[in-house]
Residue, then its C-alpha position, 0 to 999 in steps of 0.5 A: x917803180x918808186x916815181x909811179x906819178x912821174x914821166x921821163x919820155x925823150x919825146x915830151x918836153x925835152x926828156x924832162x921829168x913830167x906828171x905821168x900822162x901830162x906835159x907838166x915838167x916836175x921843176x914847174x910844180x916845185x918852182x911854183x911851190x917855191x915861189x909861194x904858190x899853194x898846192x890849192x893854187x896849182x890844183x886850180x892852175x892844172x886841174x889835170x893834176x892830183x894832190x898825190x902828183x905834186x907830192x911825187x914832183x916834190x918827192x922826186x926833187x928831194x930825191x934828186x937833192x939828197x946827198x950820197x955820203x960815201x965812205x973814205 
């Protein structure tokens, strides 16, 4: 499984993506990252969370950013 840190369960948080095993949705962590918050603020923020958890939340947005090229 290639996002083996992150969750999607319809019956947490709406079906939104998550760190696996928390109620932490992937768009709050790179939201945060975002707005200037460092990966120390948020490990002290959710101390349920690892570095390895954020760096799979921001992994799994690139992925979802990467565009498709698709031949003509």
């Amino acid at each position: 499984m290639p996002f083996e840190r992150i969750a999607i369960d319809p019956a947490v948080c709406h079906g939104q993506a998550c760190v696996k095993g928390t109620r932490i949705p992937v768009h709050q962590i790179v939201h945060m990252l975002a707005n200037g918050d460092t990966v120390e603020d948020l490990l002290a923020e959710y101390p349920s969370i690892s570095r390895q958890d954020i760096m799979a939340c921001l992994d799994y947005a690139a992925e979802l950013a990467e565009e498709q090229v698709t031949p003509l």
